[in-house]
C-alpha atoms as a printed R data frame, in Angstrom:
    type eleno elety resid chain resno       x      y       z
1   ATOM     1    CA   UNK     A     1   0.000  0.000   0.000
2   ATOM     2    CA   UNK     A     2   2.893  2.707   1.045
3   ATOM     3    CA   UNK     A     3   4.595  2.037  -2.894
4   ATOM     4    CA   UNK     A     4   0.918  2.434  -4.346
5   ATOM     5    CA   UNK     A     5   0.633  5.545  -2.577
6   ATOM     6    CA   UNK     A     6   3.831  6.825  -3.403
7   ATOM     7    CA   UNK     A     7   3.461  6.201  -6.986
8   ATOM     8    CA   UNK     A     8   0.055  7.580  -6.984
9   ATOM     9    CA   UNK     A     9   1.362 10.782  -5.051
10  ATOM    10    CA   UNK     A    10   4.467 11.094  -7.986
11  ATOM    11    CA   UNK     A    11   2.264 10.613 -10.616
12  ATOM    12    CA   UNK     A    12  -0.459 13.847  -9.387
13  ATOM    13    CA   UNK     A    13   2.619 16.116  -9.060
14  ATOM    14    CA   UNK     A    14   4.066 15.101 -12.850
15  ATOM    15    CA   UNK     A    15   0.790 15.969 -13.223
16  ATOM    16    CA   UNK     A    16   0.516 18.946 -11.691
17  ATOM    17    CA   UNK     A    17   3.411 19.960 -13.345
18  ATOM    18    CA   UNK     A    18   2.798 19.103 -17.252
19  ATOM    19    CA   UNK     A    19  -0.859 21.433 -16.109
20  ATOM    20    CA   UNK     A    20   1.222 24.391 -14.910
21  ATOM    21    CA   UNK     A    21   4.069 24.125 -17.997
22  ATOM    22    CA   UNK     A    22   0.785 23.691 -20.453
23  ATOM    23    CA   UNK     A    23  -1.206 27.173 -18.624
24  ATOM    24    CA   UNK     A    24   2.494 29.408 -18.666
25  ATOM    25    CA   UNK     A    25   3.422 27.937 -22.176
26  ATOM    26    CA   UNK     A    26  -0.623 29.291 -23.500
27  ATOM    27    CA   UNK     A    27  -0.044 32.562 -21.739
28  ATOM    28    CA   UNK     A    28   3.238 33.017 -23.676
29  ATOM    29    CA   UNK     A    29   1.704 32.625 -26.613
30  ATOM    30    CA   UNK     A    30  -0.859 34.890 -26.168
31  ATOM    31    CA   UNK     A    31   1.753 37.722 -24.741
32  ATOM    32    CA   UNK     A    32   3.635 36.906 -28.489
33  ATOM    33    CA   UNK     A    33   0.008 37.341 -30.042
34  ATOM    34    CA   UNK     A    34  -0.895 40.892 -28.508
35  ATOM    35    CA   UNK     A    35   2.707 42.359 -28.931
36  ATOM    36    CA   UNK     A    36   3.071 44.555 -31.858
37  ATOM    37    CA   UNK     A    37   6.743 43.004 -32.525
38  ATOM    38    CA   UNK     A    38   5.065 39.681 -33.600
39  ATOM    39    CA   UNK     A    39   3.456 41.295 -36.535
40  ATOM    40    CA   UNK     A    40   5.280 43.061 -39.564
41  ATOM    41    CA   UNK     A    41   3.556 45.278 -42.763
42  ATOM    42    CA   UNK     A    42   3.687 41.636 -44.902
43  ATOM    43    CA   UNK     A    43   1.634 39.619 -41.751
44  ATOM    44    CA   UNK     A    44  -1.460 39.678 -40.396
45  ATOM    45    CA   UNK     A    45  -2.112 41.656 -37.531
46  ATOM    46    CA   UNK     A    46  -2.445 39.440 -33.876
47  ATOM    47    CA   UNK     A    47  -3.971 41.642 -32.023
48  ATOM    48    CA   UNK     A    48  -6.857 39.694 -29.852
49  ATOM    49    CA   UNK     A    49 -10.574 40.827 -31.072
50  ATOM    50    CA   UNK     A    50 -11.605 42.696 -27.951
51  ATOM    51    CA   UNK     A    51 -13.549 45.396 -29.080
52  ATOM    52    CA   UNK     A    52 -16.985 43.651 -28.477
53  ATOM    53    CA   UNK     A    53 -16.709 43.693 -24.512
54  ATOM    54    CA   UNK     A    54 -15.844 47.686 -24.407
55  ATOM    55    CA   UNK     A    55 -18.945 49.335 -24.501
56  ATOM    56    CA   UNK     A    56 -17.103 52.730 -24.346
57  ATOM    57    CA   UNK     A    57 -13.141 52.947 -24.805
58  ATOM    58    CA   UNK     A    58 -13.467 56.522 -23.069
59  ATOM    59    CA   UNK     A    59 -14.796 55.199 -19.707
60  ATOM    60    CA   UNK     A    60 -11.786 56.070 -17.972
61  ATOM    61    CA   UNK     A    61 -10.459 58.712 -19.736
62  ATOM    62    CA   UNK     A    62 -10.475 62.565 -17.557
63  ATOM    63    CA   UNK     A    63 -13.364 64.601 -18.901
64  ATOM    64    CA   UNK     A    64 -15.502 61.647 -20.268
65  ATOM    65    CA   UNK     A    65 -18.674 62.598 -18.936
66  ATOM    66    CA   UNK     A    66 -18.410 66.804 -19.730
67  ATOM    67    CA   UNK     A    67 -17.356 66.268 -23.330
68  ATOM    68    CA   UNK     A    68 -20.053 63.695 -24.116
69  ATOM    69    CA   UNK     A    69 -18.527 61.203 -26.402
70  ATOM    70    CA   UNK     A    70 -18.734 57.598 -26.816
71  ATOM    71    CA   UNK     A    71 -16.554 55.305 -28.644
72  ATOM    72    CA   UNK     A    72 -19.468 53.636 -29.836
73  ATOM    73    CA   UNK     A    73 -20.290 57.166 -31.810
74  ATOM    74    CA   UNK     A    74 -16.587 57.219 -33.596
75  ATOM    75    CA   UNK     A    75 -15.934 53.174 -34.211
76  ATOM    76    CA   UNK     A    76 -18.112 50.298 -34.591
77  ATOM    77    CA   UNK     A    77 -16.093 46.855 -34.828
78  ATOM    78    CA   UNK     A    78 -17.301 44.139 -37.144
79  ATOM    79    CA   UNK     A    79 -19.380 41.707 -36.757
80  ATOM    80    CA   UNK     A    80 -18.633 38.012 -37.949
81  ATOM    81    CA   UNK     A    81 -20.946 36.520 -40.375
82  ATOM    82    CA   UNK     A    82 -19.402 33.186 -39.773
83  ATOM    83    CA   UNK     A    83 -18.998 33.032 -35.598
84  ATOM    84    CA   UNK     A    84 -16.070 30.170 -36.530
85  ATOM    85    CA   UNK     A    85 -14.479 32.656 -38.885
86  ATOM    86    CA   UNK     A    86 -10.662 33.765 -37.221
87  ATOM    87    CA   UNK     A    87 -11.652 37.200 -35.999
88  ATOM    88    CA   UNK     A    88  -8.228 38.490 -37.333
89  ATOM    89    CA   UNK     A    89  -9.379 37.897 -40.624
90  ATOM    90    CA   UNK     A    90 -11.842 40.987 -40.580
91  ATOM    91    CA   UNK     A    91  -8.903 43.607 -40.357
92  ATOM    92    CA   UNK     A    92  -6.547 44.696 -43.205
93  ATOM    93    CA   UNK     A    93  -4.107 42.507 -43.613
94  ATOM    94    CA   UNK     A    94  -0.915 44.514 -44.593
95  ATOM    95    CA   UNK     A    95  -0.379 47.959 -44.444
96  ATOM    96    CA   UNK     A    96  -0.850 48.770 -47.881
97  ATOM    97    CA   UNK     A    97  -4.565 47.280 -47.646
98  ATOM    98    CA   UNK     A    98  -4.758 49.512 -44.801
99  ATOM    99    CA   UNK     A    99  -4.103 52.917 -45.893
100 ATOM   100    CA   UNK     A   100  -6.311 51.581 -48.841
101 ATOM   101    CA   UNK     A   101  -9.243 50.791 -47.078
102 ATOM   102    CA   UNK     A   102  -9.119 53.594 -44.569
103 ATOM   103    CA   UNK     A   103  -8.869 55.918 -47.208
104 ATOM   104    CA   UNK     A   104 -11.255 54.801 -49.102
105 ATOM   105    CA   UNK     A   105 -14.317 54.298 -46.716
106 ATOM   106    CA   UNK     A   106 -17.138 56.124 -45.776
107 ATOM   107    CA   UNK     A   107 -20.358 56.771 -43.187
108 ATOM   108    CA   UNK     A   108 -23.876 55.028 -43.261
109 ATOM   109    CA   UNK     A   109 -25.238 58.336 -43.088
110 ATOM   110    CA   UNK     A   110 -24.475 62.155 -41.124
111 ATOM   111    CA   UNK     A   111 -21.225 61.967 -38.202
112 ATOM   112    CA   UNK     A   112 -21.831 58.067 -38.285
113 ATOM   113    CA   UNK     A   113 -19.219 55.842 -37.388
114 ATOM   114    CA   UNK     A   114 -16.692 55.756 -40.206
115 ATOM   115    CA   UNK     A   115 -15.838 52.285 -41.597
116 ATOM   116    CA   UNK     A   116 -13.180 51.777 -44.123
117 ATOM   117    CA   UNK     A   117 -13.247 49.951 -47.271
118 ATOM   118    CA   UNK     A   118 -12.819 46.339 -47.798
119 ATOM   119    CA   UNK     A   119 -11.548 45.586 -44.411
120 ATOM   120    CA   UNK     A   120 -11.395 47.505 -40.785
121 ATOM   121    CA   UNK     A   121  -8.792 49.242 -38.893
122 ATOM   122    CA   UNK     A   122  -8.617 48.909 -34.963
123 ATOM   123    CA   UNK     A   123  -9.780 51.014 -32.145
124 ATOM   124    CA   UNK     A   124  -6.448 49.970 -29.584
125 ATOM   125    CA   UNK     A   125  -6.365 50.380 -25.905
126 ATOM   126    CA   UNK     A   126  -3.599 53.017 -24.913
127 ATOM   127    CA   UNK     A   127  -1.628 49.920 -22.778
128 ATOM   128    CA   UNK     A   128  -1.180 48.548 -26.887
129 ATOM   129    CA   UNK     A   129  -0.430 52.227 -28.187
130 ATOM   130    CA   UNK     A   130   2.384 52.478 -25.450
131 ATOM   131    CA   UNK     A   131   3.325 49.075 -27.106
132 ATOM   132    CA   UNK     A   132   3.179 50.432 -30.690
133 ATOM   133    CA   UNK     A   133   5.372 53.105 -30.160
134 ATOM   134    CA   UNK     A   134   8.170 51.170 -28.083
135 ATOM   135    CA   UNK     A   135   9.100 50.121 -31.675
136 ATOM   136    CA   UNK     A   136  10.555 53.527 -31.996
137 ATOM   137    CA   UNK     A   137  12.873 55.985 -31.587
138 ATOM   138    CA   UNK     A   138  10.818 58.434 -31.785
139 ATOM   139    CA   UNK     A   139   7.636 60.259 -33.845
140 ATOM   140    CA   UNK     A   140   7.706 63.306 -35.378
141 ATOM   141    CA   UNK     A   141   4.725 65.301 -37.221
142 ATOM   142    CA   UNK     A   142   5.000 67.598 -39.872
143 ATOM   143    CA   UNK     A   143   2.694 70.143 -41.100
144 ATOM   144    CA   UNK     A   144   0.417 72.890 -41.160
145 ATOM   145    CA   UNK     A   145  -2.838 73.579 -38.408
146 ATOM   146    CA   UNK     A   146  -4.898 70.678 -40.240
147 ATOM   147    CA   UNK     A   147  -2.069 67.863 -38.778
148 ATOM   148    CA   UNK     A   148  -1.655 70.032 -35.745
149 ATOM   149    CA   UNK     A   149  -5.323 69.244 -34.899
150 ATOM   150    CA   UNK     A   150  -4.591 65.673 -35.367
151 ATOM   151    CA   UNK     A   151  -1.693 65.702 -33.234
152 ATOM   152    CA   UNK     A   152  -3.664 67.091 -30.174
153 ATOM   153    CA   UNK     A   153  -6.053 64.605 -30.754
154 ATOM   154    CA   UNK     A   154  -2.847 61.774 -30.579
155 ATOM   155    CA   UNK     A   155  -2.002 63.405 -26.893
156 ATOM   156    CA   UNK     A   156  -5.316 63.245 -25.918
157 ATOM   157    CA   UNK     A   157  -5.177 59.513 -26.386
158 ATOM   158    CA   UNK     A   158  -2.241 59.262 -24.851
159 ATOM   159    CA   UNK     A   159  -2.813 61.157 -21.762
160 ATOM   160    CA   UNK     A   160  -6.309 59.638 -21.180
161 ATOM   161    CA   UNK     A   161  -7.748 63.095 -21.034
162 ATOM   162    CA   UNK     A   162 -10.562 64.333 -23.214
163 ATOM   163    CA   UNK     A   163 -11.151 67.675 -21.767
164 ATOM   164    CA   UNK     A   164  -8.119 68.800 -21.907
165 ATOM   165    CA   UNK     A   165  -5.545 66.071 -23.069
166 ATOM   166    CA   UNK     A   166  -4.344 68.422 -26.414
167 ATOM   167    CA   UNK     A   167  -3.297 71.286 -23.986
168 ATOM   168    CA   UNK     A   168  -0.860 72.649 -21.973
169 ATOM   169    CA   UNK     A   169  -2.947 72.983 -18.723
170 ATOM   170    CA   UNK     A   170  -0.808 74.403 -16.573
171 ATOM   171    CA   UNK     A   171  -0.468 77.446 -18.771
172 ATOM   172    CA   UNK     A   172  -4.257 78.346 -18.883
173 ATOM   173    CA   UNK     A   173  -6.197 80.403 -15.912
174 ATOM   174    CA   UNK     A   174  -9.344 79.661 -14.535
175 ATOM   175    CA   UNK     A   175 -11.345 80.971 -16.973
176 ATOM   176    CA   UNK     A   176  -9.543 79.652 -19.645
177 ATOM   177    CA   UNK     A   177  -9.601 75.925 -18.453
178 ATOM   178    CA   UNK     A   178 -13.717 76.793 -18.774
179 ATOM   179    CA   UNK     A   179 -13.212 77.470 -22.028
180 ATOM   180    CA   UNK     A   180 -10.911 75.160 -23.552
181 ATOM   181    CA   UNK     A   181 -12.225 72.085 -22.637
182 ATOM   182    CA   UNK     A   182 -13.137 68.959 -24.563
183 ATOM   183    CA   UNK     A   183 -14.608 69.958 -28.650
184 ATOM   184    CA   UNK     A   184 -12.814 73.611 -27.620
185 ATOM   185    CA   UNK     A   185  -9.403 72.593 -27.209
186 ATOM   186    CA   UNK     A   186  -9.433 72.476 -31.230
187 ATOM   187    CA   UNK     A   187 -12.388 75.050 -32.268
188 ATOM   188    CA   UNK     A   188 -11.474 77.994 -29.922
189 ATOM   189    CA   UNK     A   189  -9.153 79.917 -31.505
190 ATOM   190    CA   UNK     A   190  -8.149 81.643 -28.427
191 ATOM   191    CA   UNK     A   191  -6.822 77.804 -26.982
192 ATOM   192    CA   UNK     A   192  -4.769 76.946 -30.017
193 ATOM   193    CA   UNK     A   193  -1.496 78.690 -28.504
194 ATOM   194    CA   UNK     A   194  -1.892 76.510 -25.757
195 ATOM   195    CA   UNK     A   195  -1.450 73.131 -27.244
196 ATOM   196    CA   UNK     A   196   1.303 70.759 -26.468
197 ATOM   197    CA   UNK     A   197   4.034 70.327 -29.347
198 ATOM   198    CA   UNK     A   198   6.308 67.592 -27.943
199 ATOM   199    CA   UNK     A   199   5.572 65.251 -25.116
200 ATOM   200    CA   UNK     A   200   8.836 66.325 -23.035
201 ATOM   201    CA   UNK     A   201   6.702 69.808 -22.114
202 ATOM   202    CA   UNK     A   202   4.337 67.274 -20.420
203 ATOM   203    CA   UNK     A   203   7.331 65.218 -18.889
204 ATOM   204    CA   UNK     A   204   8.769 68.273 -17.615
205 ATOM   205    CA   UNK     A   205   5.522 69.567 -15.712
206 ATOM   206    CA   UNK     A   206   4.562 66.513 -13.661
207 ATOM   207    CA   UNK     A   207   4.903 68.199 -10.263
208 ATOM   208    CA   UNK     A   208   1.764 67.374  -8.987
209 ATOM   209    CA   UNK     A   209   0.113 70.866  -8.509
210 ATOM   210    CA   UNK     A   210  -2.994 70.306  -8.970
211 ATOM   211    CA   UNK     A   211  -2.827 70.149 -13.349
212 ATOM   212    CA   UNK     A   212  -1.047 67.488 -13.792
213 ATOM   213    CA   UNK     A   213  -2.062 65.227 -16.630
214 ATOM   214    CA   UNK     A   214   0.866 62.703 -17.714
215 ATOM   215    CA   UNK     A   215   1.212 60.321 -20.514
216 ATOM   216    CA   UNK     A   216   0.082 56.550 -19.677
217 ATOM   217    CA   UNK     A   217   3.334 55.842 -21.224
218 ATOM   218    CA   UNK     A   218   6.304 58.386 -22.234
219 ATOM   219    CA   UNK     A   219   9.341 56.512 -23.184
220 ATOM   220    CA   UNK     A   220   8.694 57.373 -27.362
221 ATOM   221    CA   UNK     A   221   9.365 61.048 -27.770
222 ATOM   222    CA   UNK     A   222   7.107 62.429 -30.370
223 ATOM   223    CA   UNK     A   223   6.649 66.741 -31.539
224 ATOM   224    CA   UNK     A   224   4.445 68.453 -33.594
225 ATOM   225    CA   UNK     A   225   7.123 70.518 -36.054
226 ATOM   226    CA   UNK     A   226   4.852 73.824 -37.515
227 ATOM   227    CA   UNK     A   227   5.125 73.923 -41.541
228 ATOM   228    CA   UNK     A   228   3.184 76.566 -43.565
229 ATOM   229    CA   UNK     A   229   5.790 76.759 -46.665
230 ATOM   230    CA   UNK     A   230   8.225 75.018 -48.378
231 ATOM   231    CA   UNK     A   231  11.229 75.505 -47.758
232 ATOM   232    CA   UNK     A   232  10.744 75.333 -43.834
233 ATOM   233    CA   UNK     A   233  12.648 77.632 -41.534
234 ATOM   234    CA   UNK     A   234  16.186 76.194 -40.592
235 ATOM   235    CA   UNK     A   235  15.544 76.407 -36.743
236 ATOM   236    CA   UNK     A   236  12.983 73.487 -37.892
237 ATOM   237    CA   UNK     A   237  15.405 71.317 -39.835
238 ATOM   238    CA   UNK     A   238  17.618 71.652 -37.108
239 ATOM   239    CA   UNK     A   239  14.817 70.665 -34.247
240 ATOM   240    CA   UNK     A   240  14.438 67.385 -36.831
241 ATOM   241    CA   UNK     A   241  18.043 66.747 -37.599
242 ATOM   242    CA   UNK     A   242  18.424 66.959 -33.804
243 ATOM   243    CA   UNK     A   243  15.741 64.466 -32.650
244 ATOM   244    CA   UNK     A   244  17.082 61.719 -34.939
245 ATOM   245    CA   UNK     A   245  20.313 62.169 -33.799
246 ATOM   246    CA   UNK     A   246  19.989 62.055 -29.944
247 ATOM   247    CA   UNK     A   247  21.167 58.574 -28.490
248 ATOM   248    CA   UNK     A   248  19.450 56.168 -30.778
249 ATOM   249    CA   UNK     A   249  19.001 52.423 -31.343
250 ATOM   250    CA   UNK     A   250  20.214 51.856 -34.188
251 ATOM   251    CA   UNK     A   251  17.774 49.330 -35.411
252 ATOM   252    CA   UNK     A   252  14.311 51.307 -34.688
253 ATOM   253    CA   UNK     A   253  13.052 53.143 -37.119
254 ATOM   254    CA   UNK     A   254  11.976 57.557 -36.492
255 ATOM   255    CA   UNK     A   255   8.195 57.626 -38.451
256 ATOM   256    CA   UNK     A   256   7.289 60.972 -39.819
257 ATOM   257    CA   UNK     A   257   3.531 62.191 -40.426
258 ATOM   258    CA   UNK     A   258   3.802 64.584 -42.918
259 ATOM   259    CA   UNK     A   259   1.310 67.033 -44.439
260 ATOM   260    CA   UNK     A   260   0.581 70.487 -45.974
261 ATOM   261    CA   UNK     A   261  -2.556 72.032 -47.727
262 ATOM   262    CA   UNK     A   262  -4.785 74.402 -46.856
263 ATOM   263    CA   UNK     A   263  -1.089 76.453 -45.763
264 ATOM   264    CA   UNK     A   264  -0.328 76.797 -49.266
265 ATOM   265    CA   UNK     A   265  -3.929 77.168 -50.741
266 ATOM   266    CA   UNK     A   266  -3.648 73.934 -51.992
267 ATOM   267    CA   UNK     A   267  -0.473 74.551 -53.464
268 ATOM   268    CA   UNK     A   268   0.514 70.911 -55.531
269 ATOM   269    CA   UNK     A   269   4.159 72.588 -56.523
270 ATOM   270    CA   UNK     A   270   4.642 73.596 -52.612
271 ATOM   271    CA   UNK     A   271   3.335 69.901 -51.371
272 ATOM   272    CA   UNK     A   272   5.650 67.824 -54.105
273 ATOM   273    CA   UNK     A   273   9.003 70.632 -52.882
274 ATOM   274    CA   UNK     A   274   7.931 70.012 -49.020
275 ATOM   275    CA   UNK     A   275   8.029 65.645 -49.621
276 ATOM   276    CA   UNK     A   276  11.201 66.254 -51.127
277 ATOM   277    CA   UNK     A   277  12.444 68.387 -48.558
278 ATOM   278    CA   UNK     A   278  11.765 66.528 -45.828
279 ATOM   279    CA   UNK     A   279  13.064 63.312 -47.424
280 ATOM   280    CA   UNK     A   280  16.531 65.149 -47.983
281 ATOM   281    CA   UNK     A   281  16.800 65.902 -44.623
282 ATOM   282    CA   UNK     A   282  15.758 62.897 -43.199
283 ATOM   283    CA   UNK     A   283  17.737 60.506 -46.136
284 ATOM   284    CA   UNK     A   284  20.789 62.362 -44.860
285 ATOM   285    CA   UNK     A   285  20.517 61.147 -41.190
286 ATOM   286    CA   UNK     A   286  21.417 57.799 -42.904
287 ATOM   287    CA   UNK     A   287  18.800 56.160 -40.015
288 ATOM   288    CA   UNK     A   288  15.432 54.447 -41.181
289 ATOM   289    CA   UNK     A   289  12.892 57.120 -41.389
290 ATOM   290    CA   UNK     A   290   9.345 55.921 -42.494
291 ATOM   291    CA   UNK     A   291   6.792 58.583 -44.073
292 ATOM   292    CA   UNK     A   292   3.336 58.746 -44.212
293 ATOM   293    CA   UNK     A   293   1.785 61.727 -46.290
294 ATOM   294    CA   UNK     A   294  -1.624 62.494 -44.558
295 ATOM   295    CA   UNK     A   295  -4.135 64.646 -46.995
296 ATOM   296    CA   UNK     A   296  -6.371 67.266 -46.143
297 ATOM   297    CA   UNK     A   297  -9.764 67.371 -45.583
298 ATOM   298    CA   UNK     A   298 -12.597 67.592 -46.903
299 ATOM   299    CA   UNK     A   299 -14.623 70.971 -47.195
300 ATOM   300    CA   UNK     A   300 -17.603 71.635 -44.857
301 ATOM   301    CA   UNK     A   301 -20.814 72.894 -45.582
302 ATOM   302    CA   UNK     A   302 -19.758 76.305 -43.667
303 ATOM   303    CA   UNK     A   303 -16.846 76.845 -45.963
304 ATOM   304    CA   UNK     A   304 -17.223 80.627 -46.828
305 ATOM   305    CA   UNK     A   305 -18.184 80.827 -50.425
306 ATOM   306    CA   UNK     A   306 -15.449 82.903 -51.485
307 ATOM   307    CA   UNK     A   307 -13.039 80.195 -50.977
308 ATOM   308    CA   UNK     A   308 -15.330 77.275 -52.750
309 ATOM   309    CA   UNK     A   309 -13.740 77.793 -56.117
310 ATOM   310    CA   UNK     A   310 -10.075 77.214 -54.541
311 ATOM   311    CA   UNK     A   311 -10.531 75.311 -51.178
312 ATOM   312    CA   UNK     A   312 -14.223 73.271 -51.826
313 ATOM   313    CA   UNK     A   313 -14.547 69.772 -52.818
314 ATOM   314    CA   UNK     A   314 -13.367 69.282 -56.179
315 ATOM   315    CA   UNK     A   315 -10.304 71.294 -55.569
316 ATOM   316    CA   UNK     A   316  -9.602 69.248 -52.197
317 ATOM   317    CA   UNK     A   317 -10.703 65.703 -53.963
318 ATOM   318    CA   UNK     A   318  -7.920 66.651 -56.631
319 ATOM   319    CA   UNK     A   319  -5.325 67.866 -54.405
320 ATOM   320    CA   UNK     A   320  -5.541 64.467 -52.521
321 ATOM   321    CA   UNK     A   321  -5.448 62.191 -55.309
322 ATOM   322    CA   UNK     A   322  -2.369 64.183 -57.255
323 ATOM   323    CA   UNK     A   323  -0.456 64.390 -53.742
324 ATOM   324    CA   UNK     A   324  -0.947 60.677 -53.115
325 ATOM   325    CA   UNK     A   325   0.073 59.938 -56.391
326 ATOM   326    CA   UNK     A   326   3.530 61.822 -55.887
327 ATOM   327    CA   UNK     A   327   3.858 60.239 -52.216
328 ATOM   328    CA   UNK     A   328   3.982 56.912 -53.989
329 ATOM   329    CA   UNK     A   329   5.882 58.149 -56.551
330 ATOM   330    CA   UNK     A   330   8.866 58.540 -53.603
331 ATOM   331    CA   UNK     A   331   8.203 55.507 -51.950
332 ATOM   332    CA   UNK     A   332   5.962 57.060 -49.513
333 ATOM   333    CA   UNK     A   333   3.075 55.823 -47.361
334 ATOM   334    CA   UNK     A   334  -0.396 57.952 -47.630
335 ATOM   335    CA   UNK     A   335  -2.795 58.541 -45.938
336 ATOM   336    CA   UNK     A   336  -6.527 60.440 -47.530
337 ATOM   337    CA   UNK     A   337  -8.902 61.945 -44.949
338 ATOM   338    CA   UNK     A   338 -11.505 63.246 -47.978
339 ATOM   339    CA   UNK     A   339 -13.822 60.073 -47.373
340 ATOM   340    CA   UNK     A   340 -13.394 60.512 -43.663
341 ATOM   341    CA   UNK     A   341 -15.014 64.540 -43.063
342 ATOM   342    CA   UNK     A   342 -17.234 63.889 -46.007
343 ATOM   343    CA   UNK     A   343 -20.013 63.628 -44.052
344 ATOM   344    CA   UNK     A   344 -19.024 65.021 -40.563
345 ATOM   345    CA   UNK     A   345 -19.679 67.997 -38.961
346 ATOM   346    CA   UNK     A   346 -17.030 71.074 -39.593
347 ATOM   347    CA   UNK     A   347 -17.407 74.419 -37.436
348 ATOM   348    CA   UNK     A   348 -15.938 76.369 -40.129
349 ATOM   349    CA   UNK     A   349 -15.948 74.565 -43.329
350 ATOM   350    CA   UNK     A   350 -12.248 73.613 -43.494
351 ATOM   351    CA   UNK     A   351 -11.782 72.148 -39.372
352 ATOM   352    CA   UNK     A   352 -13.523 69.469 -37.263
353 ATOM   353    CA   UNK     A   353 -13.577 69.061 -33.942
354 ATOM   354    CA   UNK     A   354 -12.511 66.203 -31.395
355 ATOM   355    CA   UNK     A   355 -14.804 63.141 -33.077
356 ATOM   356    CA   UNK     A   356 -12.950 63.453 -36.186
357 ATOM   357    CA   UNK     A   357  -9.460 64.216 -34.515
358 ATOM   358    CA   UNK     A   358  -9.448 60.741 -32.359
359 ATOM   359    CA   UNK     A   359 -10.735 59.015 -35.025
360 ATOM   360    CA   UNK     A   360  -8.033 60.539 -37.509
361 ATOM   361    CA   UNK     A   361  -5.082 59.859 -34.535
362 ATOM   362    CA   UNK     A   362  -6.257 56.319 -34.141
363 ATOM   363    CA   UNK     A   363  -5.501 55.900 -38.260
364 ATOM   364    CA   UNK     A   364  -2.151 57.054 -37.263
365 ATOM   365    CA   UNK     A   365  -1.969 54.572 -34.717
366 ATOM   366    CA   UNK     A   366  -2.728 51.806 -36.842
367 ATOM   367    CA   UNK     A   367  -0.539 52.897 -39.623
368 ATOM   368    CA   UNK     A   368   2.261 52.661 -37.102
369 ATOM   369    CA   UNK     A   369   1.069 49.568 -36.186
370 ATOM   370    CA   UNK     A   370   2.172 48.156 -39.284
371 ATOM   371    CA   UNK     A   371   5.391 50.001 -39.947
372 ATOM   372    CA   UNK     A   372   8.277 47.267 -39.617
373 ATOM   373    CA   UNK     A   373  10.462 47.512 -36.213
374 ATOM   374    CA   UNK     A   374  13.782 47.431 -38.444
């Protein structure tokens, strides 16, 4: 009886131990299948289908309640016909497919959720932006007020703050925090001065007095670099040349979101000279700079009507597809946002407010998503 007991006692610990190897060996696998450095622009993209158990990705994020927006009013995910179809298969594929689809999408109707063409982006948590960006050295946007818009937006995803998660806070008065909070931060002119333009402002004011507001994750530098012309001031070449020199790892990669329009009155001789500008400067860094060209626009229905013949829709639908056409010409990702503002809500004709910014800075996120690590 002892060596029965014995045996039966060493067999329920091998046991125990092929269960515990078999439980940490699945939850490595599923740590490889979340991380962004399993994936690459030519594979599919791992990240777990999650969307259908957050009712509202804002929940948690400062200012939800006052500025009144729901995920579930900016992305919809899709819905399986097949429930034994791999729910991976419902999102682009590559990157190229991507920037295809989400240029190419549109609304089911008036501010609807947008969905892209052909195949869907995805709305990420900030814990898998944080994870996105580890793959570089750092990002750097380029442009005129239209990109700057989308850039606030970017912060406000990264700071978890909708009211006032494009700004810097501690700058503004008590007055002016009423003022520029949530949809404001991007339609009051009177706030635009106060926006963040590179995360280390926010790094550097995290002293706990009362408006502080850090990133969920600030390892990745990124800036917002101001462009209205071609060629760009050389205090700006110099902030770039700088930030792509500073201690880097050699293997990741520095994206760059680039754009220019309504700066230049549409200007397709001043878009084509900035591209090749900023490719210069960056090709002679000699490090691995991705680009994605991001296109304007489109025109509003309060668009003044002096500036319909030059800024409305035709001109703006042109403008995209000849500035896309001369991105790819250099080898450069693009990025249209005509299909996008089609059929959203502009205060002014030409600029929308914080619905079409997250959605826009969550494209972004997703393009770097699929932008290869090396």
């Amino acid at each position: 009886m002892k060596t029965s007991t014995v045996r039966s006692n060493s067999n329920s610990v091998a046991a125990s131990k092929r269960t515990a190897f078999t439980v940490i060996l699945t939850i490595a696998l599923l740590l490889w299948m979340i991380s962004p450095f399993s994936a690459s622009p030519r594979q599919p993209d791992r990240v777990p289908f999650s969307q259908n158990l957050v009712e509202d990705y804002f929940s948690n994020f400062e200012g939800h309640g006052d500025c009144g927006i729901k995920s579930t009013q900016l992305y919809l995910p899709l819905i399986p016909l097949d429930d034994n179809a791999p729910k991976h298969t419902l999102y682009c594929n590559n990157r190229a497919t991507l920037l295809d689809a989400m240029s190419g999408g549109g609304r089911h109707g008036f501010e609807k959720p947008y969905f892209p063409a052909g195949c869907h982006y995805r709305w990420y948590s900030t814990a898998e932006i944080c994870m996105i960006l580890e793959r570089f050295d750092a990002i750097i946007f380029i442009g005129d007020d239209s990109l700057k818009q989308i850039y606030a937006a970017f912060n406000m995803l990264l700071r978890e703050n909708m009211a006032m998660g494009g700004l810097k806070q501690w700058e503004l008065n008590e007055s002016q925090r009423d003022t520029c909070r949530c949809d404001n931060q991007l339609t009051k002119s009177e706030c635009w001065s106060h926006m963040v333009m590179e995360s280390q402002t926010v790094r550097e004011r995290e002293d706990g007095d009362g408006h502080r507001s850090p990133f969920y994750c600030d390892r990745t530098p990124h800036v917002f670099l101001p462009v209205s012309d071609s060629p760009a001031p050389e205090e700006l070449h110099a902030s770039f040349t700088s930030l792509i020199s500073g201690d880097p790892d050699a293997y990741k990669p520095v994206p760059v979101i680039h754009s220019l329009s309504l700066a230049t009155s549409l200007s397709w001789s001043k878009a084509i000279d900035s591209m090749d500008e900023w490719v210069t400067v960056a090709d002679a860094s000699g490090r691995n700079i991705p680009f994605l060209w991001v296109g304007p626009n489109a025109a509003g229905h309060l668009k003044p009507p002096g500036q319909i013949l030059t800024q409305g829709n035709n001109a703006l639908w042109h403008y995209t597809l000849e500035t896309m056409k001369e991105a790819k010409a250099r080898q450069l990702d693009s990025l249209g946002m005509y299909n996008l503002t089609l059929q959203a809500n502009s205060w002014d004709g030409s600029n929308y407010g914080q619905k079409v910014g997250l959605v826009q800075a969550m494209m972004i996120v997703n393009w770097l998503s699929r932008v290869e690590s090396t």
